[in-house]
Backbone and ligand atoms as CSV (ligand in chain L), in Angstrom:
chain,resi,resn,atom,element,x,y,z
A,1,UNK,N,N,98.192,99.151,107.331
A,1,UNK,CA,C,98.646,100.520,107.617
A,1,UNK,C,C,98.240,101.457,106.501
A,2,UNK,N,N,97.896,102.832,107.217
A,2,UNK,CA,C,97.733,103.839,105.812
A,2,UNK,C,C,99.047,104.139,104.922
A,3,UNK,N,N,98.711,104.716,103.895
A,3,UNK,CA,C,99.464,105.072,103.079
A,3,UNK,C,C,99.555,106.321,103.407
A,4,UNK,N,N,100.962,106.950,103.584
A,4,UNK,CA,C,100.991,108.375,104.292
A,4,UNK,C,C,102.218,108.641,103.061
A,5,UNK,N,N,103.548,108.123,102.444
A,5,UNK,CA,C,104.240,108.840,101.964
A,5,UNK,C,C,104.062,108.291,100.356
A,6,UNK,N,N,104.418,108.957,99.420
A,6,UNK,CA,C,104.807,108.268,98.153
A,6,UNK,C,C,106.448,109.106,97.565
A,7,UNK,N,N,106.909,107.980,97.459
A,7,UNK,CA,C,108.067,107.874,96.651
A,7,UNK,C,C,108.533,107.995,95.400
A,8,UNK,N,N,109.175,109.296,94.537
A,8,UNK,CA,C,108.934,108.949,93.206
A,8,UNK,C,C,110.745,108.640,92.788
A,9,UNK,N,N,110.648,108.344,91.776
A,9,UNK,CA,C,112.016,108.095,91.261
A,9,UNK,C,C,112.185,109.511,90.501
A,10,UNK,N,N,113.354,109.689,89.552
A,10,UNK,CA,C,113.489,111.010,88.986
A,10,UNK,C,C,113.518,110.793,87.320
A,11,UNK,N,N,114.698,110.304,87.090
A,11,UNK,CA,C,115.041,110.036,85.529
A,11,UNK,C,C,114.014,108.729,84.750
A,12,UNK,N,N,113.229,109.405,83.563
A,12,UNK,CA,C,112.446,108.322,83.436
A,12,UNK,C,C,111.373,108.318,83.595
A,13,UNK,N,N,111.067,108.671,85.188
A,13,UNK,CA,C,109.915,108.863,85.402
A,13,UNK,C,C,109.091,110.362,85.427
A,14,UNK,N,N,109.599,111.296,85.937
A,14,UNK,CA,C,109.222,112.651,86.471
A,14,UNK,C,C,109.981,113.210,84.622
A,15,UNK,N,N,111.069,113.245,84.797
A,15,UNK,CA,C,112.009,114.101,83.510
A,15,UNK,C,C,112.641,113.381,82.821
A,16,UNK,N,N,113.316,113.457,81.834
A,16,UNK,CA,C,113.839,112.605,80.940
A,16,UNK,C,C,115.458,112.200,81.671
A,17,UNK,N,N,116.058,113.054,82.634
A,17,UNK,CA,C,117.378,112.761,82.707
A,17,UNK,C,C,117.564,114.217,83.451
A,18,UNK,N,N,118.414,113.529,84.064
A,18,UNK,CA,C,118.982,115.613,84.926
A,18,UNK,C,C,119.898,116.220,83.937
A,19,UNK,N,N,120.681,115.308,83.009
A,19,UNK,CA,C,121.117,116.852,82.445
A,19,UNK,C,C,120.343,117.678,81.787
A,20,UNK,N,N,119.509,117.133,80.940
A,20,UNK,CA,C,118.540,117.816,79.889
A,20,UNK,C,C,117.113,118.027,80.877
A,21,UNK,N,N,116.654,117.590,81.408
A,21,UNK,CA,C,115.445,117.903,82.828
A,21,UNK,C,C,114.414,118.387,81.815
A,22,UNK,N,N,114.157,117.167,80.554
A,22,UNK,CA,C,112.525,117.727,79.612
A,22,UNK,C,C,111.383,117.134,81.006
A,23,UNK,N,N,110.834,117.873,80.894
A,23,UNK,CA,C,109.441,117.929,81.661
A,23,UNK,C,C,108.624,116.126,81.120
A,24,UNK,N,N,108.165,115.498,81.663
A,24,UNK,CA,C,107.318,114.475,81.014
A,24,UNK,C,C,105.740,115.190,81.052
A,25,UNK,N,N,104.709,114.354,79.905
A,25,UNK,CA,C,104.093,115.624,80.262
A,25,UNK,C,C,102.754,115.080,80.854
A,26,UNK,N,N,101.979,116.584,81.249
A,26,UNK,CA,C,101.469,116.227,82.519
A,26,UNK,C,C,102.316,115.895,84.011
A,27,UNK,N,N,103.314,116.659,83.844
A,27,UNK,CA,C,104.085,116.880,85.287
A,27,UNK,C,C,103.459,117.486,86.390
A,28,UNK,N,N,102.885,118.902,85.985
A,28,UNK,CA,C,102.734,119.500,86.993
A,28,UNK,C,C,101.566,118.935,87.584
A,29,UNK,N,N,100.508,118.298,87.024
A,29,UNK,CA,C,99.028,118.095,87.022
A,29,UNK,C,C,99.282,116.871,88.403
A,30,UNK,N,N,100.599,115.811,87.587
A,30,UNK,CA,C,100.815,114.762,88.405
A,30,UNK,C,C,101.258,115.304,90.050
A,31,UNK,N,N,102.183,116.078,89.991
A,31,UNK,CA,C,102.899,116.656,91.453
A,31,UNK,C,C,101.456,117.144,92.057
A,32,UNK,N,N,100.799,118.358,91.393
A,32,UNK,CA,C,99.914,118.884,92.199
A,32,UNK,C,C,99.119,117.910,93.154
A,33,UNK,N,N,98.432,116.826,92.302
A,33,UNK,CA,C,98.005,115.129,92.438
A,33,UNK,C,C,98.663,114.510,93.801
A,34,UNK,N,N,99.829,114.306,93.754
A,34,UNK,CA,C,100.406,114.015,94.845
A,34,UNK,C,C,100.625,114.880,95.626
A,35,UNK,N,N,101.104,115.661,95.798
A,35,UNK,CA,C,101.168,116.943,96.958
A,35,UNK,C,C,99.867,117.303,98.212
A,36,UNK,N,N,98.772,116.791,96.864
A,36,UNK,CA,C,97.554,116.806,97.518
A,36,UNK,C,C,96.908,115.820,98.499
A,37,UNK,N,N,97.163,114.559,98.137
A,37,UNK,CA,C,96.556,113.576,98.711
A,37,UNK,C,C,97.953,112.419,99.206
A,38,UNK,N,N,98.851,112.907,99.543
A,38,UNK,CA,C,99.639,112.405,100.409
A,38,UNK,C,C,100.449,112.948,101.376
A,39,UNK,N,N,100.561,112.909,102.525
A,39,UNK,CA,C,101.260,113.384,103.566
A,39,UNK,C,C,102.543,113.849,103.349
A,40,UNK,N,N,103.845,113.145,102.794
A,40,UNK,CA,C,104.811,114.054,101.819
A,40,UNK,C,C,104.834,112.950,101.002
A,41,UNK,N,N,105.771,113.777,100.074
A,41,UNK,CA,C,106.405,113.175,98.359
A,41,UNK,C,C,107.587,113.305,98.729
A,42,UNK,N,N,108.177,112.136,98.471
A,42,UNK,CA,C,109.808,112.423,98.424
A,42,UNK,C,C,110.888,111.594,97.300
A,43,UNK,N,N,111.490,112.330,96.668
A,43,UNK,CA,C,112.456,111.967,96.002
A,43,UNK,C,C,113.572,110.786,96.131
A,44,UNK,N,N,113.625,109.422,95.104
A,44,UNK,CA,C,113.810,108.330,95.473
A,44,UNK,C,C,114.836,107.871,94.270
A,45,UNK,N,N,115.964,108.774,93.900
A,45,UNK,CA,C,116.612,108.468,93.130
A,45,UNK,C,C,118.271,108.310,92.720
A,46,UNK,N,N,118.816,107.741,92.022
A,46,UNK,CA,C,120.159,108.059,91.940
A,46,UNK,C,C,120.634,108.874,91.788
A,47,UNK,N,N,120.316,109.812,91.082
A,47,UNK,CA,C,120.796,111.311,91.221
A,47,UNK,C,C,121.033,112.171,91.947
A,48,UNK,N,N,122.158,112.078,92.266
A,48,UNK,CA,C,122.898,113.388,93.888
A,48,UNK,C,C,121.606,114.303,94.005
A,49,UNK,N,N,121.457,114.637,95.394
A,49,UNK,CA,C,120.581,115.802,95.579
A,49,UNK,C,C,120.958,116.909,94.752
A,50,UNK,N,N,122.212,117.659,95.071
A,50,UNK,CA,C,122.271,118.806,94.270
A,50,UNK,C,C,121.900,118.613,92.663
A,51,UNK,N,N,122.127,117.639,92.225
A,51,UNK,CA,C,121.653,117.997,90.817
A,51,UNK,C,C,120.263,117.191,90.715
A,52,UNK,N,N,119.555,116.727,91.378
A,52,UNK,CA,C,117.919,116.286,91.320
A,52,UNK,C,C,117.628,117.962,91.760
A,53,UNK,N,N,117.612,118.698,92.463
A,53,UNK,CA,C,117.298,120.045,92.981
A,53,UNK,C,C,117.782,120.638,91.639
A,54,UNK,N,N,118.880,120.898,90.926
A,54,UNK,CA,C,118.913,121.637,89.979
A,54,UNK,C,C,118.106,121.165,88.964
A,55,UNK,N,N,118.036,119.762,88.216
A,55,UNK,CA,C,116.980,119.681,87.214
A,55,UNK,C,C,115.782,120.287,88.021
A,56,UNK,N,N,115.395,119.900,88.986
A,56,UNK,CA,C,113.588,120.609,89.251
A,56,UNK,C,C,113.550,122.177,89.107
A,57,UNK,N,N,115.052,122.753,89.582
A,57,UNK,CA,C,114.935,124.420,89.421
A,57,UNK,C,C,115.266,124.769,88.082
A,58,UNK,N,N,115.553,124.045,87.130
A,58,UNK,CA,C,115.773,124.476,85.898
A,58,UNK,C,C,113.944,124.420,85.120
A,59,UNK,N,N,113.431,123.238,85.971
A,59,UNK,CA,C,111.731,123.239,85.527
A,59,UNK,C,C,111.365,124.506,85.855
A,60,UNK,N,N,111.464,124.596,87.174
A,60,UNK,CA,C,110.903,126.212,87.491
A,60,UNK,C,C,110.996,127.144,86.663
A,61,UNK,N,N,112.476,127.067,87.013
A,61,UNK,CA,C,113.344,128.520,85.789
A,61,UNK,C,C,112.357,128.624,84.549
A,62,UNK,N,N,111.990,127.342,83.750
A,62,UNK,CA,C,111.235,127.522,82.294
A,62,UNK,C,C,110.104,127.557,82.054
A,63,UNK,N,N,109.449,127.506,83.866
A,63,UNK,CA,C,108.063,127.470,83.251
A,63,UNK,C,C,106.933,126.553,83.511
A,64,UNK,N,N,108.189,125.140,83.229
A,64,UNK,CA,C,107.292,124.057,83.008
A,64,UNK,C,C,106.678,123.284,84.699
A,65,UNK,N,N,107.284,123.603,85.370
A,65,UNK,CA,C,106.241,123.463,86.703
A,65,UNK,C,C,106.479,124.347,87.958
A,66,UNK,N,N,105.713,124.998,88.318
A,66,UNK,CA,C,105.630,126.115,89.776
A,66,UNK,C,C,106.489,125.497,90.539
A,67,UNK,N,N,107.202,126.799,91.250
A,67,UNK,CA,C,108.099,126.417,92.255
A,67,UNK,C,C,106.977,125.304,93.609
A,68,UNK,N,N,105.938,125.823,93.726
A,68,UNK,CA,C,105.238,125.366,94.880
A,68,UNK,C,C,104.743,124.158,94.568
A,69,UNK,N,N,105.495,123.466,93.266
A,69,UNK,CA,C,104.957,121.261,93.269
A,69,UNK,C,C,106.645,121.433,93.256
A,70,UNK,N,N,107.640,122.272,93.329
A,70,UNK,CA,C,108.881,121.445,93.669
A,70,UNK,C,C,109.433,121.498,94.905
A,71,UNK,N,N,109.258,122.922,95.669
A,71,UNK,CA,C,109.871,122.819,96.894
A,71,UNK,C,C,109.700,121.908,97.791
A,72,UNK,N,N,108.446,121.197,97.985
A,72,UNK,CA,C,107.961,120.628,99.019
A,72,UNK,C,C,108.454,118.904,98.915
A,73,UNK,N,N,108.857,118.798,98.052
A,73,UNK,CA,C,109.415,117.654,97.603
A,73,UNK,C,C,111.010,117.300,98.398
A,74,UNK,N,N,110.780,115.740,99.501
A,74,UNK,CA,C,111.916,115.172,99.864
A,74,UNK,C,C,113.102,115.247,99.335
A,75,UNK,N,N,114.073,114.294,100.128
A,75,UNK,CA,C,114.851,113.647,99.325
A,75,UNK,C,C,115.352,112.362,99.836
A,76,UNK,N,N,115.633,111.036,99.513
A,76,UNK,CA,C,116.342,110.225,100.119
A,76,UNK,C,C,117.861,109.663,100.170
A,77,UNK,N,N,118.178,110.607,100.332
A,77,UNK,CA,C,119.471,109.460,100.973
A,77,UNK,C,C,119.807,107.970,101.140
A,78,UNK,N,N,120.437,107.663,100.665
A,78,UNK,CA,C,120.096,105.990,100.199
A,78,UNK,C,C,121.529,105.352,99.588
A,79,UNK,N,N,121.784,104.216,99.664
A,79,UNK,CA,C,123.158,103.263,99.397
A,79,UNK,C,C,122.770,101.995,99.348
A,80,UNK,N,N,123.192,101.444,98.456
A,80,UNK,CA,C,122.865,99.616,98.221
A,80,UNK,C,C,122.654,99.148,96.791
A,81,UNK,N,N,122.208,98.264,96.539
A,81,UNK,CA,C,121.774,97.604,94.886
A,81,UNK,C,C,120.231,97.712,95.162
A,82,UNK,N,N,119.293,97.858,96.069
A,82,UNK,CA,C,118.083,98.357,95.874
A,82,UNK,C,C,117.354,99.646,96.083
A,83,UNK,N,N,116.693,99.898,96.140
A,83,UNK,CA,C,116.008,101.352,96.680
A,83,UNK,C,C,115.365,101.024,97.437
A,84,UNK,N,N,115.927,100.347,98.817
A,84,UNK,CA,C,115.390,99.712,100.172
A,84,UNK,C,C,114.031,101.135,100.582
A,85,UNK,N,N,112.896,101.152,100.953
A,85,UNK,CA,C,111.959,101.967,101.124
A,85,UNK,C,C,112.191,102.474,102.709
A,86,UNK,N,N,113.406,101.232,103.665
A,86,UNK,CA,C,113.654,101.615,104.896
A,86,UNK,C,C,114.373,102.669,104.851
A,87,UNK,N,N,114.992,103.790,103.988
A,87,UNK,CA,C,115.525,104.640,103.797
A,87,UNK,C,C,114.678,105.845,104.031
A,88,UNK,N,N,113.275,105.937,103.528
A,88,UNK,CA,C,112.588,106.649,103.946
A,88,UNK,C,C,112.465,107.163,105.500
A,89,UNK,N,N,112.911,107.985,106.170
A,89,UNK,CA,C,113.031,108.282,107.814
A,89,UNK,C,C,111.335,108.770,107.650
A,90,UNK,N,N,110.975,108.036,108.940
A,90,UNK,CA,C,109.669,108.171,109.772
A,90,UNK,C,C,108.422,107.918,108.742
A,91,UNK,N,N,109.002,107.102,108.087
A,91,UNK,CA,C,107.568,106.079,107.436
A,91,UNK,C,C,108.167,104.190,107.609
A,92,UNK,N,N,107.165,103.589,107.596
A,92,UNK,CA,C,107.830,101.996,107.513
A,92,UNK,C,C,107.012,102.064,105.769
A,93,UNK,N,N,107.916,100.694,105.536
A,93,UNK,CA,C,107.359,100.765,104.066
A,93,UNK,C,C,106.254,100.710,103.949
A,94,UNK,N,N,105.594,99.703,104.698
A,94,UNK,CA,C,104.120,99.494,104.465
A,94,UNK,C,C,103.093,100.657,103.871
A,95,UNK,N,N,103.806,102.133,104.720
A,95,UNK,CA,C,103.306,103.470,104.760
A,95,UNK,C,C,103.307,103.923,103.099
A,96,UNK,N,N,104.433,103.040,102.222
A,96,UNK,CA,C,104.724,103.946,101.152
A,96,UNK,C,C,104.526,103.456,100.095
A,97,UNK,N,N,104.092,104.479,98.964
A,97,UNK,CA,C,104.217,104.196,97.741
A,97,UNK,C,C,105.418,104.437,96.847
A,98,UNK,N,N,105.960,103.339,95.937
A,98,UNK,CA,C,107.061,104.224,94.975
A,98,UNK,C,C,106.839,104.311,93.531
A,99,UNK,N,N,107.097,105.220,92.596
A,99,UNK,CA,C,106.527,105.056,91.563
A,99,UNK,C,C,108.104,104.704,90.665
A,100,UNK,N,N,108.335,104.116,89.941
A,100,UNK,CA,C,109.438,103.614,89.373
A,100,UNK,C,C,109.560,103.487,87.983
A,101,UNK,N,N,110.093,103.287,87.091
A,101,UNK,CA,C,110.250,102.973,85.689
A,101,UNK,C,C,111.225,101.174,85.613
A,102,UNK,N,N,111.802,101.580,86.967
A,102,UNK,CA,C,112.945,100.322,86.899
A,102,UNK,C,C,113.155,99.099,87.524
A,103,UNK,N,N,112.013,98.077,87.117
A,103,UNK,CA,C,112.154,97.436,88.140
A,103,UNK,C,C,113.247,96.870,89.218
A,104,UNK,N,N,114.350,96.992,88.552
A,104,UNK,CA,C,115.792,96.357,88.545
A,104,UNK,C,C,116.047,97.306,90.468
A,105,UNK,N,N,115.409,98.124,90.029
A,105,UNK,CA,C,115.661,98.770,91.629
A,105,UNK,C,C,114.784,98.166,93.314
A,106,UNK,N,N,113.780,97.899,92.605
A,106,UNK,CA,C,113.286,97.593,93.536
A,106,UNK,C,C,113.412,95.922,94.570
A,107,UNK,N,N,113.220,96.082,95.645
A,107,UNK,CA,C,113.467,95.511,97.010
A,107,UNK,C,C,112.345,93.850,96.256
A,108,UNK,N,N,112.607,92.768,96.166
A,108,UNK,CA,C,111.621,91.988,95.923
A,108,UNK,C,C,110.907,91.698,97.218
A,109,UNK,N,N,111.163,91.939,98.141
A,109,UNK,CA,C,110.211,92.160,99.830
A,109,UNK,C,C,109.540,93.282,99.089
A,110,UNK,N,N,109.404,93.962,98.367
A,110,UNK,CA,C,108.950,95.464,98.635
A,110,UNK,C,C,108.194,95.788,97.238
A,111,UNK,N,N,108.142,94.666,96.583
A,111,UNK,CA,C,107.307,94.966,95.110
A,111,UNK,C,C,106.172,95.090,94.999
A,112,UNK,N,N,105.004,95.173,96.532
A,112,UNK,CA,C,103.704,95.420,96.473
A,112,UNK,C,C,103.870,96.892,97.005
A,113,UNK,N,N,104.669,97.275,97.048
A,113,UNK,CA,C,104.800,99.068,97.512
A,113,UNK,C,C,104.878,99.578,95.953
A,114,UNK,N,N,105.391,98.848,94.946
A,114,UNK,CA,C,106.082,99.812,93.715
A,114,UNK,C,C,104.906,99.957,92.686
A,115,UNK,N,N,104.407,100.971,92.323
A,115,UNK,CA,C,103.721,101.376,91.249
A,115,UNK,C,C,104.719,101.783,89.816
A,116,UNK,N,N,104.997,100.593,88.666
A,116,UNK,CA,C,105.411,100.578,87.720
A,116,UNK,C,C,104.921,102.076,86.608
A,117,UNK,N,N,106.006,102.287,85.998
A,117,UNK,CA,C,105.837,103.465,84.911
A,117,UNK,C,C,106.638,103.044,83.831
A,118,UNK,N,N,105.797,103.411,82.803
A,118,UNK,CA,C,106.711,103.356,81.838
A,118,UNK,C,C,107.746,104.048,81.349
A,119,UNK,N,N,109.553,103.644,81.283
A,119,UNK,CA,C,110.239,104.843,81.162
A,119,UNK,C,C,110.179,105.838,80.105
A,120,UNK,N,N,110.592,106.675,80.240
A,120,UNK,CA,C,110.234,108.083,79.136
A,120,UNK,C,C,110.987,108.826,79.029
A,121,UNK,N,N,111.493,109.240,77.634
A,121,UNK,CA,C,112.826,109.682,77.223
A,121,UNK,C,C,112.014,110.939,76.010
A,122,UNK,N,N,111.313,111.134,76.097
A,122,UNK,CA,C,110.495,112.104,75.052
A,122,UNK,C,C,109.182,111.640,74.550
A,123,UNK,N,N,108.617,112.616,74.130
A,123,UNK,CA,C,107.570,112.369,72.865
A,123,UNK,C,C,106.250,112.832,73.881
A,124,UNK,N,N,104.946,112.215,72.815
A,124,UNK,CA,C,103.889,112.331,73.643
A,124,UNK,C,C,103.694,110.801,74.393
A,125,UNK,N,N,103.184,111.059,75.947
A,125,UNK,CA,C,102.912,110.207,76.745
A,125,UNK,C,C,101.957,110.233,77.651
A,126,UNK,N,N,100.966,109.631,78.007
A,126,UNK,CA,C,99.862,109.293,78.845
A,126,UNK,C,C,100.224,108.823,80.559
A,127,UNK,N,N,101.350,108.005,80.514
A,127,UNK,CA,C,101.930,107.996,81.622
A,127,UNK,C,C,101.315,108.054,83.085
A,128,UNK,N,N,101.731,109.355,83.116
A,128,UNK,CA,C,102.073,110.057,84.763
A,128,UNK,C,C,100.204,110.224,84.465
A,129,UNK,N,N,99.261,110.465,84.087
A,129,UNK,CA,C,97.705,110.181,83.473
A,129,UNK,C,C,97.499,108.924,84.405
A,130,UNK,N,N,97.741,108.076,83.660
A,130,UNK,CA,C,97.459,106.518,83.903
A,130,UNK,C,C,98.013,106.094,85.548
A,131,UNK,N,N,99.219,106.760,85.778
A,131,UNK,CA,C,99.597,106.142,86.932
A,131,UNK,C,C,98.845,107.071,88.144
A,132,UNK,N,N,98.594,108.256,88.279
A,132,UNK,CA,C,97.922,109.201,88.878
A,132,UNK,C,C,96.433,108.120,89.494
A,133,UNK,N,N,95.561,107.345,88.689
A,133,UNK,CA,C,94.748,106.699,88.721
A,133,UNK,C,C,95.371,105.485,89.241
A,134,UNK,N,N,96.156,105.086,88.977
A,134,UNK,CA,C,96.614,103.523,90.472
A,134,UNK,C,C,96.961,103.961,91.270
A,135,UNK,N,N,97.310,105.285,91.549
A,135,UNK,CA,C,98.052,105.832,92.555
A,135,UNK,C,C,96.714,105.995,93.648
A,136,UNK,N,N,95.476,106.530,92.974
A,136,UNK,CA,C,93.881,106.762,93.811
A,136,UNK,C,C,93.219,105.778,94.333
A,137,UNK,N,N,93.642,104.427,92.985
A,137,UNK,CA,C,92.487,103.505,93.069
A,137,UNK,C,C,93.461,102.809,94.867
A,138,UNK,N,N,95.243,102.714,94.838
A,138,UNK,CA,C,95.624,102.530,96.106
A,138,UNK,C,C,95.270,103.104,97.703
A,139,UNK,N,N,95.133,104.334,97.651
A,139,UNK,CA,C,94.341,105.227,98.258
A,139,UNK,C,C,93.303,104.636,98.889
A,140,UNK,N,N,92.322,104.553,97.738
A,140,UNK,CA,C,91.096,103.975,98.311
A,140,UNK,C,C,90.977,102.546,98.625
A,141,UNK,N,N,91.842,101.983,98.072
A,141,UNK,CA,C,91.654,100.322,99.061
A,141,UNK,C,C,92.708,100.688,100.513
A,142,UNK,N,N,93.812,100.818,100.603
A,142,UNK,CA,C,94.426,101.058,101.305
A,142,UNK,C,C,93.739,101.965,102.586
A,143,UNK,N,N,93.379,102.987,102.127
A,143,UNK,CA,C,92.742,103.966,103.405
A,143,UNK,C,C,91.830,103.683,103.871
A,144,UNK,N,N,91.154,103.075,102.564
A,144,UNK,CA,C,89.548,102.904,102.564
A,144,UNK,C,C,88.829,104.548,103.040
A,145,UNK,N,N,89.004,105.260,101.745
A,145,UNK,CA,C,88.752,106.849,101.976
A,145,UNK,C,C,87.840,107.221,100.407
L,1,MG,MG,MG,114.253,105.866,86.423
């Protein structure tokens, strides 16, 4: 099956944490990245919607990434000890990518869907760089595009 959605996590991976919401860097470069070459992006994390939506509008608010790589961005709704990918409405997993920091979350049925990150709490990082490129090289075996 193609790859039509990707999944990102929030804390860790995208920002350091919703209360403080530091940008990781190379954020926006990464969203634009995905926005582009996947059917949607959707948000795959523990963090209540309302406050995953407020850290991203506090990004806005400062600057650090355009409203137009946050609006378009999911959300999932989700309950359990994994981040089951069947949560995603109107994709099967097969369809999806998730990008994660934790493995501890993920589905062990479901660990050829998860693209690992390293977690990130500050500083300089290459990261969301490096994973942007497994995220393509999947693409192209997967789509074969
Ligand atoms: Mg995380």
């Amino acid at each position: 099956m193609a790859i039509r959605v990707l999944a990102l996590d929030l804390e860790r991976t995208l920002i350091s944490d919703a209360n403080n919401a530091n940008p990781r860097p190379g954020l926006s470069e990464f969203l634009a990245f995905c926005l582009a070459r996947f059917e949607r992006v959707v948000l795959f994390t523990t963090v209540e919607e309302a406050d995953a939506r407020s850290a991203l509008d506090h990004l806005v608010e400062c600057g650090h990434v355009p409203a137009e790589l946050v609006d378009p961005l999911g959300y999932v709704p989700w309950v359990g000890e994994h981040k089951d990918l069947a949560f995603i409405v109107g994709a099967a997993p097969e369809e999806v990518l998730f990008v994660d920091d934790d493995a501890g979350w993920i589905r062990p049925d479901q660990r050829d869907r998860w693209v690992a990150i390293e977690p990130w709490d500050g500083g300089a990082d290459r990261e969301l760089v490096r994973v942007q490129h497994v995220l393509a090289e999947r693409l192209a075996i997967d789509n074969r595009v």
